[in-house]
Every structure is written in C-alpha cells, then in structure tokens.
MIVEX-796737 format. One record per residue (C-alpha): residue in three letters; x, y, z. Coordinates in steps of 0.2 Angstrom, whole numbers, padded with zeros to 4 digits, always signed. Last residue first. Example, Ala and Ser with C-alpha at 12.3 -4.5 7.8 and 13.67 -1.06 7.14 Angstrom:
2
Ser+0068-0005+0036
Ala+0062-0022+0039
! end
This chain:
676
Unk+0974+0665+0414
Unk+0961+0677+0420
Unk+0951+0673+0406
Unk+0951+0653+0409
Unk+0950+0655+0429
Unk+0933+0665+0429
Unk+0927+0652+0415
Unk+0929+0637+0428
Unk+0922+0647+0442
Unk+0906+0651+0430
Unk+0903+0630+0425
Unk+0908+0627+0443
Unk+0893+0639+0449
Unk+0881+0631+0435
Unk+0885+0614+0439
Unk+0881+0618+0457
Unk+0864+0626+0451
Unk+0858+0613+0440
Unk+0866+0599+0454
Unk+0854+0610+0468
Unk+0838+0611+0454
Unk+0840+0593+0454
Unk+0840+0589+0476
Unk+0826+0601+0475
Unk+0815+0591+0460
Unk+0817+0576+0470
Unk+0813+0582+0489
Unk+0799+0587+0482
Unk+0794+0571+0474
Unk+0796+0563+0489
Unk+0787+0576+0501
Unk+0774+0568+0488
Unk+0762+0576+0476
Unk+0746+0574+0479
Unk+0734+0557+0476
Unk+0714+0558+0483
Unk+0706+0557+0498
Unk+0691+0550+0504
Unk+0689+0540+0491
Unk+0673+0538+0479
Unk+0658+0527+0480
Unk+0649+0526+0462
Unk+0633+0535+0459
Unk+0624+0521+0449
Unk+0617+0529+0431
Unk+0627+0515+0420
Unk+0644+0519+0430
Unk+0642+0534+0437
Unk+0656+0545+0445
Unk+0656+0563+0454
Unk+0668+0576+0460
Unk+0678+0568+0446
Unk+0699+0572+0449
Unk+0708+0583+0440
Unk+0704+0598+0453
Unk+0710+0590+0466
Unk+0728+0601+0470
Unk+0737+0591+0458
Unk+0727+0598+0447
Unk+0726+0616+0451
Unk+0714+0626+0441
Unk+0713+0643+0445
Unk+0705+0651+0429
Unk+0696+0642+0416
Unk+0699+0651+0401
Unk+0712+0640+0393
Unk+0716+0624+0402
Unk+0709+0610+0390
Unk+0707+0593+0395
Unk+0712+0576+0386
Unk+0706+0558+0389
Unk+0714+0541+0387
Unk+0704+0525+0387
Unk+0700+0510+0394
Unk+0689+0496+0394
Unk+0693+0477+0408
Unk+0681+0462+0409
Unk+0693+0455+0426
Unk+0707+0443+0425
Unk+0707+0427+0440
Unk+0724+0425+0447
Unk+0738+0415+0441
Unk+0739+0398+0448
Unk+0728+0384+0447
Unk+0719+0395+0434
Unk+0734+0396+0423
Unk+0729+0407+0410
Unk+0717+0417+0422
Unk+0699+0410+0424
Unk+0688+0426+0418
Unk+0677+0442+0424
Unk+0665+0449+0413
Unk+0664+0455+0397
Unk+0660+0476+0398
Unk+0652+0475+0378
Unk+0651+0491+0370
Unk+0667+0488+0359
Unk+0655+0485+0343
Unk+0654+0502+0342
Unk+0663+0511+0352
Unk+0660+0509+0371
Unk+0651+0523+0382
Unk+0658+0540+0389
Unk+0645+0555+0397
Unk+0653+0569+0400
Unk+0647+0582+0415
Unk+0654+0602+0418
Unk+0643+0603+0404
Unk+0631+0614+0412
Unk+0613+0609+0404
Unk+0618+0596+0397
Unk+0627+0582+0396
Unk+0644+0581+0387
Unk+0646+0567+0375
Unk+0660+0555+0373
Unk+0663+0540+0363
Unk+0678+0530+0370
Unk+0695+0525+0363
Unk+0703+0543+0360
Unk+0692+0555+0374
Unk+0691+0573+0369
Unk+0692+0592+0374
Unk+0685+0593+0390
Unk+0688+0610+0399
Unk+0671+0614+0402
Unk+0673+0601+0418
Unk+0690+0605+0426
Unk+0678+0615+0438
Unk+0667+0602+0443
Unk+0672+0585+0433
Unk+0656+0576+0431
Unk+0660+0558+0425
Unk+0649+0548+0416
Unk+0653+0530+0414
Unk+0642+0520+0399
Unk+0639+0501+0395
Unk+0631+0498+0382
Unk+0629+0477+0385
Unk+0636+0473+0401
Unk+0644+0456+0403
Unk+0642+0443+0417
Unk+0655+0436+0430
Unk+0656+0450+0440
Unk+0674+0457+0442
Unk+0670+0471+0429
Unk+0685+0485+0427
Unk+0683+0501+0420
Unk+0699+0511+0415
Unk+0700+0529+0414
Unk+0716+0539+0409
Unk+0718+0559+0413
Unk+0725+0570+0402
Unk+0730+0588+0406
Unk+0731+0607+0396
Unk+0739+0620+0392
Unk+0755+0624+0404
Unk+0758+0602+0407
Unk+0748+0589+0417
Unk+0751+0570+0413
Unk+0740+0555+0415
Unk+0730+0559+0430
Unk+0723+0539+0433
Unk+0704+0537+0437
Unk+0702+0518+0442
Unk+0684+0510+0440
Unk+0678+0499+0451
Unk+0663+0484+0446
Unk+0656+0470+0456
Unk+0662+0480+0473
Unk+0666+0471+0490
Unk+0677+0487+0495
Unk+0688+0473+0503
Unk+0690+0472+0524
Unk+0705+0485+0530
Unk+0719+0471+0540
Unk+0718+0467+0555
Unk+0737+0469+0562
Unk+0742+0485+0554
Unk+0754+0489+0543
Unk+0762+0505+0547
Unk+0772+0513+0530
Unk+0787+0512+0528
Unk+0786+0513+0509
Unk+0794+0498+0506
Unk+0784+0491+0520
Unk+0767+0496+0514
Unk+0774+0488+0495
Unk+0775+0471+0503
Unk+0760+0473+0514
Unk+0749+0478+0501
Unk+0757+0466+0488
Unk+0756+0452+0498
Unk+0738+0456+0499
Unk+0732+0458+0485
Unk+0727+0442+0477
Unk+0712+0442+0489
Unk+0708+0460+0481
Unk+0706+0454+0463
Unk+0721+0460+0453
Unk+0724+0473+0441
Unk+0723+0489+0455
Unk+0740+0480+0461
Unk+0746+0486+0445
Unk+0746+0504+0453
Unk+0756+0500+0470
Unk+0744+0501+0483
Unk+0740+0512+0498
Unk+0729+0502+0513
Unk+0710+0505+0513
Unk+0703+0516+0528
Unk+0699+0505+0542
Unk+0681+0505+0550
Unk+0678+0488+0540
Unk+0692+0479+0549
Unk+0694+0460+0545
Unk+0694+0444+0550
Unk+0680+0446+0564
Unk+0673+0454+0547
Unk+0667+0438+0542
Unk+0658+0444+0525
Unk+0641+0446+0517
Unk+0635+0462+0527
Unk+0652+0471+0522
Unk+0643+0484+0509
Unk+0647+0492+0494
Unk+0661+0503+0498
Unk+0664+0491+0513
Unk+0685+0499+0514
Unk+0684+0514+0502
Unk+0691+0508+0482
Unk+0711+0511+0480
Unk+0721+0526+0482
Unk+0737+0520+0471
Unk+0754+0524+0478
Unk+0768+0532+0467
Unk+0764+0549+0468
Unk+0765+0563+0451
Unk+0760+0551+0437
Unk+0743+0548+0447
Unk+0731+0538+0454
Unk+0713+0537+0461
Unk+0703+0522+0464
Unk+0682+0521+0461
Unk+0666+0513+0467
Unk+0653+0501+0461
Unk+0636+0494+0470
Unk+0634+0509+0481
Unk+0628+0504+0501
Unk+0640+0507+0510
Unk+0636+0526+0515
Unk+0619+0527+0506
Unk+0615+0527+0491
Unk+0609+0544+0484
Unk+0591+0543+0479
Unk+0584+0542+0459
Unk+0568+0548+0459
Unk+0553+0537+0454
Unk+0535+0543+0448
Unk+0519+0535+0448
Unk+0504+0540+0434
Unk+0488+0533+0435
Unk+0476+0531+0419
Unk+0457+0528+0418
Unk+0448+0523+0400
Unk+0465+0525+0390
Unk+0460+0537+0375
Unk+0462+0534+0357
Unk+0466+0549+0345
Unk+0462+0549+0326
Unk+0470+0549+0310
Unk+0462+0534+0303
Unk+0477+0519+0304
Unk+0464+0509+0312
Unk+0472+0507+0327
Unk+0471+0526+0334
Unk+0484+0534+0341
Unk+0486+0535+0360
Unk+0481+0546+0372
Unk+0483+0544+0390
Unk+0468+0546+0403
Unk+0470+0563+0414
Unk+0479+0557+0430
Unk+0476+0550+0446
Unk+0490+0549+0456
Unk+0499+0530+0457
Unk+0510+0533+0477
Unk+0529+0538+0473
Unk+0542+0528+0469
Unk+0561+0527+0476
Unk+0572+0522+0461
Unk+0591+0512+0465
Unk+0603+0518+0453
Unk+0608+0503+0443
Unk+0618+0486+0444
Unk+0606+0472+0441
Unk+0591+0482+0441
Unk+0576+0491+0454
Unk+0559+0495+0455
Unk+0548+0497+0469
Unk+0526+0501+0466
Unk+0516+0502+0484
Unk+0500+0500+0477
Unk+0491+0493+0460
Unk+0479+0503+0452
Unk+0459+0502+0458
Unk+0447+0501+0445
Unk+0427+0498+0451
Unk+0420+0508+0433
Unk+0416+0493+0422
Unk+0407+0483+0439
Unk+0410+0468+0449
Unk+0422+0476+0463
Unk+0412+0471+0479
Unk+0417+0456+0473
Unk+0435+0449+0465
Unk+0446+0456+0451
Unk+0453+0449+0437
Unk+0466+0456+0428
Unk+0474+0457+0411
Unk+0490+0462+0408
Unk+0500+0473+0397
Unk+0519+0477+0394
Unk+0529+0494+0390
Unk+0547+0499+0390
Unk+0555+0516+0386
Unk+0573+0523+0383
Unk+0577+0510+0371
Unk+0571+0522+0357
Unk+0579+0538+0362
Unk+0595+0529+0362
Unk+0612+0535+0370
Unk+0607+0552+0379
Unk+0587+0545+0380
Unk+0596+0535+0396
Unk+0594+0515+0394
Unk+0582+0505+0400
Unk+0586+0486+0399
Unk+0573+0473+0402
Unk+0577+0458+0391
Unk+0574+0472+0377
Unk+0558+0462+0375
Unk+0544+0476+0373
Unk+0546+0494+0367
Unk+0529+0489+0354
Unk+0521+0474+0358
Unk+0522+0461+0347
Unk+0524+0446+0362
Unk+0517+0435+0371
Unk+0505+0425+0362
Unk+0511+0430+0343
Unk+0529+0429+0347
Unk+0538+0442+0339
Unk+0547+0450+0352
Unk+0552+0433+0361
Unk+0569+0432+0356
Unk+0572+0449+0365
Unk+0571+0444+0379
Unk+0553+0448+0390
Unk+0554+0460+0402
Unk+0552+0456+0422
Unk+0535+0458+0434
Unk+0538+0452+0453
Unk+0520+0449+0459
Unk+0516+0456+0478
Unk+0499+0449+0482
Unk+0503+0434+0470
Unk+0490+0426+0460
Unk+0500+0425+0444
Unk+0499+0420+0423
Unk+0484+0408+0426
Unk+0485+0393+0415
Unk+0485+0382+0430
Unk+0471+0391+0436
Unk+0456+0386+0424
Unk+0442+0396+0429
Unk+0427+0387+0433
Unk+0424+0392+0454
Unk+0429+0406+0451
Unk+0425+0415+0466
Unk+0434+0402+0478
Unk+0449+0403+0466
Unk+0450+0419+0469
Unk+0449+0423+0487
Unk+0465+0411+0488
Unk+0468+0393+0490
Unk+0467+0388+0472
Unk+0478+0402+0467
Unk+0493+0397+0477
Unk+0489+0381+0470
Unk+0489+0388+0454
Unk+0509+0392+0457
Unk+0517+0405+0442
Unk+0532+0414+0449
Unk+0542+0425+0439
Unk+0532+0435+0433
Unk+0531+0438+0415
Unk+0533+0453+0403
Unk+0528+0457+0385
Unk+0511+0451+0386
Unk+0503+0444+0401
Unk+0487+0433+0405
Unk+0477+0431+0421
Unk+0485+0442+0434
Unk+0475+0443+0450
Unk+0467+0454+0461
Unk+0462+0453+0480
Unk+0458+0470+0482
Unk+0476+0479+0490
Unk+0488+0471+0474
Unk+0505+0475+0479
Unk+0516+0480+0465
Unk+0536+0474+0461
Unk+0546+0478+0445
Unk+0564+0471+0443
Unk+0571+0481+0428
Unk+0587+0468+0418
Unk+0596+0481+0416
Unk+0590+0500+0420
Unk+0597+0519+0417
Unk+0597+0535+0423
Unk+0611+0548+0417
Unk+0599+0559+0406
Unk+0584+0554+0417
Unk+0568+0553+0407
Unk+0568+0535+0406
Unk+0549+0530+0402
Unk+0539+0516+0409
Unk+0523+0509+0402
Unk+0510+0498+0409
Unk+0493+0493+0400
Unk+0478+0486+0409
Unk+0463+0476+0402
Unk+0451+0474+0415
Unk+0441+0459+0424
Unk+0425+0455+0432
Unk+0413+0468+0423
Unk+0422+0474+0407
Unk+0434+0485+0405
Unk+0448+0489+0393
Unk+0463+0499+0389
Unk+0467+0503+0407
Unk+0482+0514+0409
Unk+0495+0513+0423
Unk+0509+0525+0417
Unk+0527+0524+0425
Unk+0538+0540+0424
Unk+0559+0538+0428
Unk+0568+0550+0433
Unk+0555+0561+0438
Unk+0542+0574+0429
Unk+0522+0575+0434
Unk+0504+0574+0424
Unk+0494+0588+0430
Unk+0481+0581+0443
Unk+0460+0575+0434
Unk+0453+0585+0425
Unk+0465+0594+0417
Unk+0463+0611+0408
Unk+0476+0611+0393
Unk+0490+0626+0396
Unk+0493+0643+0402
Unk+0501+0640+0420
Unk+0492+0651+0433
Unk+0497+0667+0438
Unk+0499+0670+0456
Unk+0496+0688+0463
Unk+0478+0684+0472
Unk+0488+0670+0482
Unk+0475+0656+0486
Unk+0471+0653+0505
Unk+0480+0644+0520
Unk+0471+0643+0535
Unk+0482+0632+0549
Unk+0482+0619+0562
Unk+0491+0614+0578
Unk+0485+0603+0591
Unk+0496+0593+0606
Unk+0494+0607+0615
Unk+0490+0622+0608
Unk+0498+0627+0590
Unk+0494+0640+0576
Unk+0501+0634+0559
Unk+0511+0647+0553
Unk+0505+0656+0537
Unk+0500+0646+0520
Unk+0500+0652+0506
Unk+0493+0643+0488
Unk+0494+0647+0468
Unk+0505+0629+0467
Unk+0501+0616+0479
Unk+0512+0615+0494
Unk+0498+0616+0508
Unk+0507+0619+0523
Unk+0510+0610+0542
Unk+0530+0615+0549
Unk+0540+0607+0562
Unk+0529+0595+0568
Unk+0526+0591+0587
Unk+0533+0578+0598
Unk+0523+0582+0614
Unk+0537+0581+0629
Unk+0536+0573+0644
Unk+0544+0557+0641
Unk+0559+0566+0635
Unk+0562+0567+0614
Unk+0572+0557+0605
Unk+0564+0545+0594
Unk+0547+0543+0584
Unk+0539+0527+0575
Unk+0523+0525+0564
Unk+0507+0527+0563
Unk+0496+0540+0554
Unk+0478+0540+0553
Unk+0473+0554+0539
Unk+0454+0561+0537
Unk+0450+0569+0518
Unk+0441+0583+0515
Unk+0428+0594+0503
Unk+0419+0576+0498
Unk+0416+0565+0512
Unk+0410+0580+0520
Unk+0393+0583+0509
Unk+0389+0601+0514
Unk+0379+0603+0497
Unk+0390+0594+0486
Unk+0393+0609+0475
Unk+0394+0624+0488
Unk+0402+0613+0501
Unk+0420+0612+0488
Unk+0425+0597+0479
Unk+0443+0593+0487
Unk+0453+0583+0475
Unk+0465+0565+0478
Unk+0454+0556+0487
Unk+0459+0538+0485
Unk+0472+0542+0487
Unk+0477+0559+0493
Unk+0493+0565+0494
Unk+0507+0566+0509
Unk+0520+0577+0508
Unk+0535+0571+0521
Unk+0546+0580+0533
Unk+0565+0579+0537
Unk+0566+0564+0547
Unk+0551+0557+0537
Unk+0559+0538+0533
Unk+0545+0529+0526
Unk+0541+0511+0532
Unk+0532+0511+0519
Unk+0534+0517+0501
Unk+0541+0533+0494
Unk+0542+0551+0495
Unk+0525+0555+0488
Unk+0517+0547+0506
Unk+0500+0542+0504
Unk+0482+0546+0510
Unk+0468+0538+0517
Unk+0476+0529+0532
Unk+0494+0531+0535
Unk+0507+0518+0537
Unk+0525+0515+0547
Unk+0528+0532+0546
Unk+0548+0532+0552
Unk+0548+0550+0564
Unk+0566+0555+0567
Unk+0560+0570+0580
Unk+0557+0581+0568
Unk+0541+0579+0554
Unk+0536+0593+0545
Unk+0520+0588+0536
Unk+0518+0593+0519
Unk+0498+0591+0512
Unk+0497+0591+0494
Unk+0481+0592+0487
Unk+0478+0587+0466
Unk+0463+0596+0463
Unk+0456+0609+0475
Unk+0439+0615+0472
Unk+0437+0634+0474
Unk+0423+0643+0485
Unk+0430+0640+0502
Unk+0429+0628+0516
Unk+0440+0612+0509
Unk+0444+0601+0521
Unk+0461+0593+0527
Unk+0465+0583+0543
Unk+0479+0574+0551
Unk+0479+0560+0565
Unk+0493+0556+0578
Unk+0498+0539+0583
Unk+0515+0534+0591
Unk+0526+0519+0594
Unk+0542+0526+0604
Unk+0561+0522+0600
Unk+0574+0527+0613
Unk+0591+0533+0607
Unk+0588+0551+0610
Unk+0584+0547+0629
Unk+0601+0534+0632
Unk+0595+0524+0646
Unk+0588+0511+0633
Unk+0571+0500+0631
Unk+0573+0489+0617
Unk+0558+0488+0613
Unk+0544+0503+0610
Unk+0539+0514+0624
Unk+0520+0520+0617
Unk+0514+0536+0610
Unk+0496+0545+0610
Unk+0487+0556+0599
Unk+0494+0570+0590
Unk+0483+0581+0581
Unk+0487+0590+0564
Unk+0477+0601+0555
Unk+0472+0609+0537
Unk+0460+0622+0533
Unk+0460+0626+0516
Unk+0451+0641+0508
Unk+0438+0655+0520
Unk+0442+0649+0536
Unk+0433+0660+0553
Unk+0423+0641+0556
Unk+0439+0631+0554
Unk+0448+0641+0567
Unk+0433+0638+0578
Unk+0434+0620+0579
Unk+0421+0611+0569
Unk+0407+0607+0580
Unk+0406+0588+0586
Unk+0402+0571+0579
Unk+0416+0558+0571
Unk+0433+0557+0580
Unk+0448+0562+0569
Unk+0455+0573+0585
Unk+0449+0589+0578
Unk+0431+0585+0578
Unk+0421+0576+0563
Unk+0410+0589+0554
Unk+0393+0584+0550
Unk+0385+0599+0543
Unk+0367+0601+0548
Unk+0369+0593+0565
Unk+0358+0577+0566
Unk+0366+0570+0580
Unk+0359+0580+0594
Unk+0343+0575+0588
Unk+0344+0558+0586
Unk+0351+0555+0602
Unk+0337+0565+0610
Unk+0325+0556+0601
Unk+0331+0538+0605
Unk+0330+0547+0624
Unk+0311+0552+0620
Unk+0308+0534+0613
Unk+0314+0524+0627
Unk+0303+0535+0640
Unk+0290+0532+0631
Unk+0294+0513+0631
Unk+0295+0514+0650
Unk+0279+0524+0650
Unk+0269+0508+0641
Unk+0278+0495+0650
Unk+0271+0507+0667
Unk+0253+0509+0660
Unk+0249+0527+0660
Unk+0235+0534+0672
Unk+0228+0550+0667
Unk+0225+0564+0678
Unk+0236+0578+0671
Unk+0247+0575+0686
Unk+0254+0559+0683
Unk+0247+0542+0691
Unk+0257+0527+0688
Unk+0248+0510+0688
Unk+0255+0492+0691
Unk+0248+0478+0680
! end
C-alpha cells in the first residue's frame, strides 16, 4: 500500500486520506448549505441570500423575474405579430409581524401575455389559457395565507409561496425584456409603491396603511367569503379515510343572470372519482374507463359498473323535475329544476341549486383531512350569459341547520368557495341579437351580419364583413333564407346598391325587434317583439332592456309584466304573464311545402313618459335600448339605428307648402270679395 508522509510526522494511508478528503468536502457542502433561513434566490432557484431589498423589508415583499423566451410557430416578419414562449417566475414572502390571509398578488401584464399555466398559485380571472393582456391577480392555492417567521420559526414554506409562470407573449423586438407594468398587493389595508426594476427583475415592499379601518365584522379564519354573479360552494359534509361526502351549491346573485339547462365542468387533479350522486348526474358513465384507471387498480373490489363517473373532466347536469322525490337520487332541497337558474328578480326560490357526491380518492390521500376541491370550474347553458370562474378559495366551513330539528348550527367540515362573472361576449360571439324600426323610416335595421358567429357556414357564398342589407318590416317575420327576394326586391325600390355577395345571416336562435311606436309632446311608445327560431321552448322567459336616458321615463308595458331593476332604474325587466311565459319554439308553416317556417313569437306595447327628463330626442337615439338581454345574454345590437328620412322631410315640406298656398288663395280670394 502506497505511503503519504505529511509534516506532522505521521504517515496516513492513501484510501484512508482520500476518504478524508471526501468527508472534509461533504462537510463544506454541508456547511454552506445550512444557512439559518433558507431563502431561495430571486430567480425561484433554492439556496442563496435573500436579496437586499427583502433584507431592509418590514411587510410583503413581492418579485417578479423573467426567465427566458422562445420564437414560437408561425414565424412572421411582422414584429408585433410574432408569438414567443416564455418563462418567468414570481415570489411573495411574508417578512413582518402580521400574517397575511387571503394574498392577492396583481401582476401587470403588457405585451399580450396568454398564461398558459402557473405553478402554486391561480389566476382569479378565470381558467387556463388565460388571457392577461391587461393584467391578472393571481391567488394562492394551495397556500392561500402567509404565516409570518415569528410563528413558524423561519419556516419558509410557510411566510411565501414560489410562482412558475408559462405562457405566451407578443410584440416586443428580439432585444427587448417584456417586463410588467405594475406588481402590488391588492388586499384591502395594503400599499404598495412602484416596484424598483433592474434587468429583467423588479420587486417591491409594500406595507399596511396605518390610516385603514378594518371592516367590523365576524373574524374568519380562513379568506372572507366573496360576491359574483353567480357563487358556487364546495362543502364536504363527510369524511372518512378513502372517500368523502361533498355538497355543491350555486346561487344566482345577479339580478339579470340567469341559467337553462347549467352545464357544470371540474377537473379532478388527484386521481378522484365520483361514486354516487344525488340531485345531478353526468352524463357519461363508462366502467371500463374506470377499470383501466388509478382507481380501479386501487380497488381492486369495488363494483364499477355501478360507479356514477371516473372522468378527469366530468360534465355535472340537474336532475328534471320528475326525479325530485326519488328516494336514490333525489329529495334534495333546490334540486331537479332540470337545471334552470333563474335571477332572484322573478323567483327568490329558483335562484339556487344544490346536488351532493360522494368521492373516492386514491393514495397518498388516505386520510380524514387530505381534501382537495376540484380545479378549473366552467359553467355555461343553453342560451345564457357565458360565466368565467375563478380558482376554489378556501373559505370558513358553511353552516347549515341542524337535522334534528334542535335549534342548532351544523358546520361543513372544509368549504371552498368559487366565483363566476358574467364577461361581455365578444364581437360575434352573442347567442341573440336585435332589429331596430320605426313609424318615422320605412326600412327595418335588421340583426349585424355574423351576430353570433359565421364559424358553421360557407361564407365563400356570402359576405361576413358586410353590413346587413335594409328590410321592409314584415321581412323581420320570416327566416332569413326566405328573405332574400324580399331584400333585393325592396333594395331596388328604394334604389338602393345591391351587392353581388350578398351580407351572410346574423345566425341567431333568438332576435328581438324594438319598433318606436309613436312619439308625441308627453310622451312615446315603443313595441317589442321576441322571436325564437330554435325549435325548443323557453320556459320564463324574460328581456331586459336598459334605456339610458329614456330609462326613468317608463310608465308601463300592456301584455308583459315589468319591473324596473334597481339601483338606477334606467333598466326594466319584462317576462311573460302568467301562463303566457312559454317562448314556443319554431314551427312547420301551414303549408310546409310552401310557406315558410313560423317562429315562437311574444309582444307587447310599451309606454314612456317625457316629463322631467330634459333633452330627449327620440328620433335622435334616445328611444332605442343602449343595452338588451334576453334571459341574462347581452344581445348583439346594430350599428345604427332608424332616423327620419330626407323622404319624410321632403313630405312634411311639400304639405306645409299646399297649407301655405291654400292659405295665400284663401286671403287673395277674400281680398277680391270686399273689394267687390
């Protein structure tokens, strides 16, 4: 064995120096890894001193780092046009004295950013891919509140929360660092100055404002419960060690919101299953899809055939109402309404729905307190307003009272609530729309050309850039294929151009015409009509119209009920009487061979006051709805609507001329009687 000689003297064996040597560097490794607060670096990487800026904070740091980009396909000459993959990472810790509960984190996105996904956090604006163009505010999920140092002794898992963002990014030159706009804490009580950048960093200290009253109210443990248009609650009733017992309710909250026939999707992300339901169903129910899956390898006993849904993604519907006292499925209260929600305006007690599940879940959650709601949470009905949802938020657990009759207060075991806004369709994209006419002009402004959409049509035959040709009014009756001889026939009267490509059809399965009626010194009417060219009915139906400065004058409707919404009143709601609040849907005409098909058609007559409303001008737009809904769906308007031809005009000139005339010979003739 070779010898080594040091200079103490001693001779040390060379396997026996080399593992010395191998325990001194495990040492060193050790030792510069056993920092006493093990802060990961700006970048999201672990290891490493906190920046300096987090060091001199005293409340919430936050920080944004971008990390690298990627040319995506297709590659363009155009710079703004050109998509770019990119990665960037957030951070937020908590390095003062008071735990933060509930942290929003707004990140002021600018170049056209579309997060495609973000690690340990979510997006409140809605699902993936998210559209950010104008900023987003992320949330925490799991870790939705920042304990501070003091109480978990430095523990850093537990005063912050690392985010990975990926997504998409557009028009910026190669050279350039996309950086935000803006990084702040938005939670009430909090200010934040502007983030200090350098490079492709920036961060900021934001600390509690010392002026900001806090809410009186009940202390929550857990983030105040929310408001939206429509409020979903995921409560778990029951746990045991493989499965849990799970209530869903949704409330409408929105005084124009509404939902037929609700569609309600989830994504399970732990391998969960739906074993039994009660008061909904999915619609698919496959055991071999469960026999293949995580599940059915786990258990290895459980009859799957009469499993309810091993779907990642289920789609959830209501129960109809024949199934409301069903002793398996059903008697559940605000169950079985065949999945309509209607505003709290018309019926407080169909203005919520609720169902229950039971699930099964799959190791390494086999215990009572492993819960983990469902992600990603869409919803969306027949013909409705179409709801982005927010992420589930851990909420304080719901109350509910007691079984026993006793009075007492039940509480959920865990309870998440998510929240969905109504979002203004996009151009195209409504599902109804509306005509103008009126007494004064002879042409009828029909639905916009594509009004919902051109995606299932030729439009080789047609032109969806062209505005909608003008119309004679009972043109409005008809379906749009029967119109064209009309078009052209009334175009030509009219002299008006006829183009060779004709405007494509507004493609709508409801339109509603708003007809001025008449228009005198006190006041105006108008005349509504609702027409349904689906081939199904709607059952309470409603239109609400908001009239902007016409608005306070409304004075009744004649074959309608009509109720103004509050707070301004410048909106009225109008739904069938009763027994006339089915919308029946289109129909074979007499002859089908040869008159056309006849759509589920309601009208009505509606009066409007003039007095005290200064200005108003109804030829002029002002007797026309700035808005239109019909059962909560912002409906597509015109571009323009009717004003008084040169026509007209011309009419009332070519009178008062024949009045004066008469009137001239009337005095000549009288001028020659007394001088006779």
């Amino acid at each position: 064995m070779k010898v080594i000689e040091v200079k103490t003297g001693m001779k040390i064996p060379w396997k026996a120096r080399y593992s010395l040597t191998l325990l001194i560097l495990l040492s060193s490794v050790l030792v510069c890894n056993g920092q006493d607060y093990g802060t990961p670096t700006e970048d999201g990487a672990g290891g490493g001193e906190p920046p300096p800026e987090m060091a001199r904070c005293n409340g919430i740091f936050m920080s944004y780092s971008f990390g690298s980009r990627e040319r995506e396909y297709p590659h363009v000459k155009n710079v703004t046009a050109q998509s770019w993959a990119f990665k960037s990472s957030a951070m937020i810790v908590n390095v003062g004295k008071e735990e933060l509960t509930g942290w929003q984190m707004f990140i002021g996105f600018r170049h056209k950013e579309l997060i495609v996904s973000a690690t340990g956090a979510s997006p409140v604006d809605g699902d993936y891919p998210l559209d950010a163009s104008n900023g987003t505010t992320f949330v925490g999920s799991p870790n939705t509140d920042l304990k501070t140092s003091i109480e978990t002794a430095g523990d850093f898992t537990q005063i912050s929360t690392n985010i990975e963002i990926t997504g998409t990014l557009f028009g910026f030159a190669k050279g350039v660092t996309p950086m935000p706009r803006i990084l702040k804490l938005i939670n009430d009580g909090w200010e934040c100055p502007a983030a200090k950048r350098k490079g492709g960093s920036m961060n900021v200290c934001c600390k509690r404002n010392p002026k900001f009253k806090v809410k009186t109210g009940p202390k929550t443990k857990f983030a105040p419960r929310r408001h939206g248009d429509l409020n979903i609650v995921y409560d778990v009733l029951q746990s045991f060690g493989s499965n849990y017992l799970a209530q869903v309710t949704i409330d409408n909250e929105n005084p124009l919101g509404r939902l037929d026939r609700w569609n309600l999707t989830w994504e399970w992300t732990r391998g969960e299953i739906i074993n039994t339901m009660r008061g909904a169903y999915t619609y698919k129910r496959d055991p071999s899809e469960c026999l293949y899956s995580r599940a059915g390898q786990y258990y290895k006993d459980l009859d799957f055939s009469q499993v309810m849904n091993c779907q990642k993604k289920p789609a959830i519907s209501d129960l109809p109402p024949e199934r409301k006292d069903d002793n398996v499925t059903g008697k559940l209260p605000f169950c079985c309404k065949n999945g309509t929600l209607l505003p709290p305006l018309m019926d407080p007690s169909k203005s919520r729905s609720m169902f229950q599940l039971q699930v099964f879940k799959l190791p390494p959650d086999l215990n009572r307190t492993a819960l983990y709601p469902p992600q990603h949470w869409k919803i969306d009905g027949v013909l409705n307003p179409q709801y982005k949802c927010g992420p589930p938020v851990r909420v304080d657990p719901s109350q509910f009272p007691d079984s026993s009759g006793l009075p007492a207060v039940t509480y959920a075991i865990a309870s998440w609530q998510i929240v969905c806004n109504i979002t203004k369709p996009k151009a195209q994209a409504s599902r109804c729309c509306v005509s103008f006419s009126a007494f004064y002009n002879s042409s009828a402004i029909p639905c916009n050309t594509c009004a919902c959409g051109c995606n299932d049509i030729d439009t080789t035959t047609c032109n969806a850039d062209r505005n909608p040709l003008l119309l004679p009014p009972d043109a409005l009756l008809v379906p749009f294929d029967n119109r064209t001889l009309k078009a052209k026939a009334w175009a030509k009267q009219n002299h008006m151009p006829i183009p060779k490509k004709l405007p494509c059809p507004d493609n709508c399965g409801v339109s509603i015409n708003w007809h001025v009626n008449t228009d005198y010194r006190d006041g105006w009417t108008a005349r509504l009509t609702v027409f349904n060219w689906r081939d199904f009915a709607f059952e309470d139906w409603f239109v609400a119209v908001e009239m902007g400065k016409a608005g306070p004058g409304y004075e009744n409707v004649y074959s309608f009920n009509g109720t103004r919404v509050p707070p301004n009143n410048r909106t009225v709601m109008f739904q069938g009487l009763r027994d006339m609040n089915y919308l029946v849907g289109q129909v074979n005409g007499t002859r089908p061979l040869r008159d056309p098909p006849v759509p589920g058609k309601q009208q009505s007559v509606i009066s409007f006051k003039k007095k005290n409303i200064k200005g108003l001008n109804i030829p002029e737009g002002d007797g026309f709805p700035t808005k239109l809904f019909f059962n909560g769906e912002e409906c597509a308007l015109p571009k323009h609507f009717p004003k008084k031809s040169l026509g007209q005009r011309h009419g009332i000139s070519v009178l008062m001329s024949l009045v004066l005339a008469m009137a001239a010979a009337f005095a000549l003739m009288m001028d020659l009687l007394l001088k006779t």
